[in-house]
N, C-alpha and C positions, 0 to 999 in steps of 0.2 A: 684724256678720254673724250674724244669727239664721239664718240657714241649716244645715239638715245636708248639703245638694247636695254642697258640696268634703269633705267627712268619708270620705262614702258613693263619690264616684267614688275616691276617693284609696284607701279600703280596697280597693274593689274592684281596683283596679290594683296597690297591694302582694299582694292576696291571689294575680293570675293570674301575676307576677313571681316569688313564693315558689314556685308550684306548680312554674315552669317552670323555678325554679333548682335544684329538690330533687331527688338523688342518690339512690343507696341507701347510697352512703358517708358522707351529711352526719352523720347521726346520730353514729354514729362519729370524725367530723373535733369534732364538737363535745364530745362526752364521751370525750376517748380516755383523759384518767388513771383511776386506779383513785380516784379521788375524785369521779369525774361531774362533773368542771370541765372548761371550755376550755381549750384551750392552743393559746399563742398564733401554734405552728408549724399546729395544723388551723384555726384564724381567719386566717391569712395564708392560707393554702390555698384557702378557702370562698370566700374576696373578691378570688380571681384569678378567677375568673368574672366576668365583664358584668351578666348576669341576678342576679346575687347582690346585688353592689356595687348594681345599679340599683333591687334592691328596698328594699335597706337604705337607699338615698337617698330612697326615696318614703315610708319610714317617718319617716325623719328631718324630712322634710317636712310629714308629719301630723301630728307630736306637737310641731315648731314653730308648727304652726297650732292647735295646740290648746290650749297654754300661753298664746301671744298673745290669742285670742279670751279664755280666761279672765281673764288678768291684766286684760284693757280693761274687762270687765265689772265684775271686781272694781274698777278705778279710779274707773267710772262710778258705779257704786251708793255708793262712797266718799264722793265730791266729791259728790254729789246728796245725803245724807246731812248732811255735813258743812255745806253752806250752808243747807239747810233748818234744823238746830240754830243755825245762827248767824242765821239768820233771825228763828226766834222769840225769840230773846233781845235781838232789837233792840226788837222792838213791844211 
């Protein structure tokens, strides 16, 4: 899949998902120690939302598609590699 079509609609749809799940308390749910970490009572909080939960799945979705597409590429360019070297060592 040399395509960027499923990248780009996918962004786009985490992007209108984010927008619609965002609070004015998110920031706050997310940095509420005095260490600017999460904590994992405002992340329970956040992903009681639909719109939250459902952006963070399209994310998760994205970045499985983007691992996959790479790892294939990296196998192909491998194994295409690898028998061309075995090739010329035959002839």
């Amino acid at each position: 899949m040399e395509s960027v079509i499923p990248y780009v609609v996918l962004g786009l749809l985490y992007a209108y998902l984010l927008y619609l799940s965002w609070t004015p308390d998110t920031i706050g749910l997310m940095f509420a120690s005095k260490y600017w970490l999460p904590e994992l009572s405002g992340i329970a909080k956040m992903f009681s939302s639909e719109m939250t939960l459902a952006s963070a799945w399209i994310h998760l979705l994205a970045v499985d598609l983007f691992a996959a597409r790479s790892l294939s590429f990296s196998l192909t360019y491998t194994l295409h590699y690898c028998i061309c070297v075995r090739l010329s060592h035959v002839s």
